[in-house]
N, C-alpha and C positions, 0 to 999 in steps of 0.2 A: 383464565389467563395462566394459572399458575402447570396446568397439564399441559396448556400450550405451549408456554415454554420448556416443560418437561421433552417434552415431542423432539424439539427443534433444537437443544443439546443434547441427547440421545442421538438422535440422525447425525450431529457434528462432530462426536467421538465416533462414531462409525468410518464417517469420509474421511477424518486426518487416520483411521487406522491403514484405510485402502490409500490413503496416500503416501502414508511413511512405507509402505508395503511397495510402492511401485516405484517412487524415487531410491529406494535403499538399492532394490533390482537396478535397476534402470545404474545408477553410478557404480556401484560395486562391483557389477559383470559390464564394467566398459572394457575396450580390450587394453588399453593404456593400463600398468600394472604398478600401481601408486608403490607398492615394494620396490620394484625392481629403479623407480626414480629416486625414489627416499638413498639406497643404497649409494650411488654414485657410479662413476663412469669400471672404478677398478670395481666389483664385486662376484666375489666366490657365491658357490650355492648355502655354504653355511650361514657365511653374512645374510643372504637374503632369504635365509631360514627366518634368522635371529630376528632381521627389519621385521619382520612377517608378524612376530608373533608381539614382536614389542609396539606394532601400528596394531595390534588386534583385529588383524588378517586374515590368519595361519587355519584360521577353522574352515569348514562347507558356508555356504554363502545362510542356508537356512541357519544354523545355528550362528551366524555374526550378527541377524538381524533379530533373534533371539534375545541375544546378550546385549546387542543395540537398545531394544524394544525396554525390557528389564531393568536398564541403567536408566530410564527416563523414571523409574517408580521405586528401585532399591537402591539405586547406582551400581557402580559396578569397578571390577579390580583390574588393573591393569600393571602387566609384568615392569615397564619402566616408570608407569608414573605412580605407581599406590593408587587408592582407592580413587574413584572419582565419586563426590556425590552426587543424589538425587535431586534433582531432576541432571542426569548425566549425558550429555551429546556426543563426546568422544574428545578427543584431543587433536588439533592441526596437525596434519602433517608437516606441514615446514614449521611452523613458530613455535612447536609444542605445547601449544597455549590450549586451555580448555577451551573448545568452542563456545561456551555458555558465556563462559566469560568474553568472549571476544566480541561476542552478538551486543550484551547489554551494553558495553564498550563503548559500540559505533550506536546503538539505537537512539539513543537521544536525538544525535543529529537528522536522523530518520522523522525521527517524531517532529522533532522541530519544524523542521522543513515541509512534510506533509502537513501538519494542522495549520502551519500559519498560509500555505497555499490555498490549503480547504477552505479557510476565512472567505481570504480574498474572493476566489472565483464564487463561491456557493453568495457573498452581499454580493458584488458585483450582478454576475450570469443570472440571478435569480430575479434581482432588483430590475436590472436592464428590460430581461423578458417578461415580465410584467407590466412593465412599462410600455413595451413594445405591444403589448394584448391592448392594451387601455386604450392606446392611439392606433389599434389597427389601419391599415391602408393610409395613412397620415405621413409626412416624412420623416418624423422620428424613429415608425415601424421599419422603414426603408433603411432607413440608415444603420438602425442596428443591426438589421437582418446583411445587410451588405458587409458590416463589419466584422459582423461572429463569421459569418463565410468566409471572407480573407483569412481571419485568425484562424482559424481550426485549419486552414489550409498551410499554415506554419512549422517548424519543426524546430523543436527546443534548443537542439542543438546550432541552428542559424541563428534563431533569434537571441540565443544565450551569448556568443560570441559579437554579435552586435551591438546587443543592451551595456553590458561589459567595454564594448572598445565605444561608446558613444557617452552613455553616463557617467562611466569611472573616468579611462583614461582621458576622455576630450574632453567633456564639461565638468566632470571630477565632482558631481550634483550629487551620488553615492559611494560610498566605500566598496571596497575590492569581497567579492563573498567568500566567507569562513567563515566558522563555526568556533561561537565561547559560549562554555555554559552557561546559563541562564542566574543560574545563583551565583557565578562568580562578576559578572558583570552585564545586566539587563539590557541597557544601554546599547553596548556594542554585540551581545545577541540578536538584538532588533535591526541595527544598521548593517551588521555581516551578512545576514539572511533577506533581507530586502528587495534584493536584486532577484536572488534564485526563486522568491517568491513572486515577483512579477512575472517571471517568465514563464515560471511551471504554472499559472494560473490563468495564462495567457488563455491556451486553448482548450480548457476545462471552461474557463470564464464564455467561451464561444458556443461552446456544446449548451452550456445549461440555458443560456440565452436563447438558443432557437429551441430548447426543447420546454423551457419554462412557459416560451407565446405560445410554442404550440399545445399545450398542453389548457394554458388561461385558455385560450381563443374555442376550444374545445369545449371548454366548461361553461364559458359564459352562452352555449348555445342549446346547455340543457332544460329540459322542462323545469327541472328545480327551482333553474336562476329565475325562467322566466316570472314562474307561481313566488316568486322572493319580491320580482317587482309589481307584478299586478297587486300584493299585498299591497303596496307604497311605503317598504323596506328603502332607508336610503341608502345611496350608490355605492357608500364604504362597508356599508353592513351586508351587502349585497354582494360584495367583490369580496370581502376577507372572511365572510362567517361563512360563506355558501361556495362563490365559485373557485377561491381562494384552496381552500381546505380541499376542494374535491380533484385539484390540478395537484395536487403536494406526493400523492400516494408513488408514483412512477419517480417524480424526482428525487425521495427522500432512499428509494431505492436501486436509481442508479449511484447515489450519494455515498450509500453504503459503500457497495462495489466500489467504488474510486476511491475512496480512503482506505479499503483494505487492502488494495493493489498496494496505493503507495506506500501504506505502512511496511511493505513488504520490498522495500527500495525501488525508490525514483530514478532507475539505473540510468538511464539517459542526463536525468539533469547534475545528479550528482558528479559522473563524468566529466562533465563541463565544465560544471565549474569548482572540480577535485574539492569535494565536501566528503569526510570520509565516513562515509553510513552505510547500510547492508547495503546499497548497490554498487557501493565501491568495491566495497566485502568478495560479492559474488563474484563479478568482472572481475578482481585478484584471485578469487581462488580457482575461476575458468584456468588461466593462462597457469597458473601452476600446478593443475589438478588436484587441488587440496579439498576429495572427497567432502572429509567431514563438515570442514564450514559451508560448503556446497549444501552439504543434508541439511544442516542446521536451518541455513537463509531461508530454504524452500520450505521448511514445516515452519517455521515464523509466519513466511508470507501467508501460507495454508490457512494457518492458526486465525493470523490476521482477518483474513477476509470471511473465516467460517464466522467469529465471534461477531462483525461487521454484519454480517448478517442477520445473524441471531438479535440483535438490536434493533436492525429495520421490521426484523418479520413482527418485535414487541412493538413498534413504535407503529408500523401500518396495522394493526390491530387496535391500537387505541382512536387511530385516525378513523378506519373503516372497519365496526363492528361485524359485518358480516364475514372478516377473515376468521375471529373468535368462532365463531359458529360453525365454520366449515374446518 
């Protein structure tokens, strides 16, 4: 286990290095010239010398992603703002605020909002479609399967604006969604986020549901199950030790996947219903071109999803021995 996971953090410092490599490209050599906006509308070529060097600009694109790369493990100096430390992202263009800083800022709500969605849809989506396996061809099977098809056929943003004008303002059955810390007051954490967690669970909750029967319905037609019942294994022990366990592998690793996406901002939901977390972040720093938070968001998300990973690959490994092997 332990070379395994050696393996599979190795390979993850590798991908965030090609990824900070090609977003750093990819935004630095846009043609949009974060200098020449920072300066304003009057600017001489000295001023947008100065801007240049004072945004940590002014160099070749290889050596900014150099001194970029370097301030993530020594930090690094900068002409207006002194040193930044390590682990150092750069500084915003418009708010002059350290990115680092700005990212842990909004993350909470990030977090927030992603795990307690995760909740939902993974009891929900999971619960349902196994449910749905159990009563195959039944109307129970029918009805979920009719219903996760509607749902995923949904979009956050409709259903957000309607959960919103139907529960708060018309039946007033939950509060308006925002975000309070958790330590400062539990309570109205739970009720602010309620809402944006029904919604954003909504069509995850529909995914894992048809993917959960499909996956049971699958298993319960292996040779294994069957040798589990010719024993006269009863039907629970049959269903959770054997067919249970052997349907989990696929969903525990789309699971992954989806919580690293969102840890990496729920940019649609949070739009909605203006919770200010990396996807508010992002969307703000598009419309301003505020490269660096831009860099910043994207190697979070990166980071997010590599690590998410890296936990499925230990967790389907414990599940199914022969991953260890191979």
């Amino acid at each position: 286990m332990f070379r395994f996971l050696v393996r599979r953090i190795l390979g993850a410092a590798v991908i965030l290095l090609i990824i900070s490599a090609l977003v750093f490209v990819l935004f630095y050599a846009a043609p949009r010239d974060p200098a020449r906006i920072a300066c304003g509308k009057v600017c001489t070529p000295e001023t947008l010398e100065l801007v240049k060097k004072n945004l940590g600009i002014s160099d070749p694109l290889p050596m900014q992603y150099w001194e970029w790369l370097k301030g993530l493990f020594v930090g690094r100096d900068y002409t207006s703002y002194g040193h930044c430390d390590a682990p150092c992202l750069g500084y915003s263009f418009q708010s002059r605020e350290p990115v680092l800083d700005t990212i842990l800022d909004r993350f909470p709500t990030t977090i927030s909002l992603s795990l307690g969605a995760a909740v939902v849809f993974l009891i929900f989506g999971v619960g349902t479609g196994m449910l749905a396996a159990v009563k195959q061809g039944k109307p129970l099977d029918k009805i979920a399967s009719s219903a996760s098809l509607i749902a995923s056929s949904m979009q956050i943003y409709v259903v957000g604006v309607f959960a919103t004008y139907l529960l708060v303002d018309q039946l007033h059955l939950l509060d308006r969604a925002s975000y309070t810390p958790f330590t400062d007051n539990p309570g109205k954490w739970f009720s602010g986020l309620l809402v944006p967690w029904l919604v954003l669970s909504l069509i995850f909750t529909a995914n894992y549901t048809r993917m959960t029967r499909s996956q049971m319905v699958e298993s319960l037609t292996q040779d294994y199950v069957r040798t589990a019942r010719a024993k006269g294994l009863s039907r629970r022990t049959v269903f959770f030790r054997f067919a249970w366990r052997g349907a989990m592998g696929p969903i525990i690793t789309i699971f992954g996947l989806d919580l690293g996406v969102l840890l990496g901002g729920a940019i649609i939901t949070e739009s909605t219903f203006s919770l200010q977390g990396l996807g508010m972040l992002s969307v703000k720093a598009v419309g301003t071109n505020d490269l660096p938070i831009l860099l910043g968001v994207i190697m979070v998300a990166a980071a997010a999803i590599i690590v998410f990973n890296i936990i499925v690959d230990a967790v389907y490994a414990l599940i199914d021995p022969r991953v260890r092997l191979a």
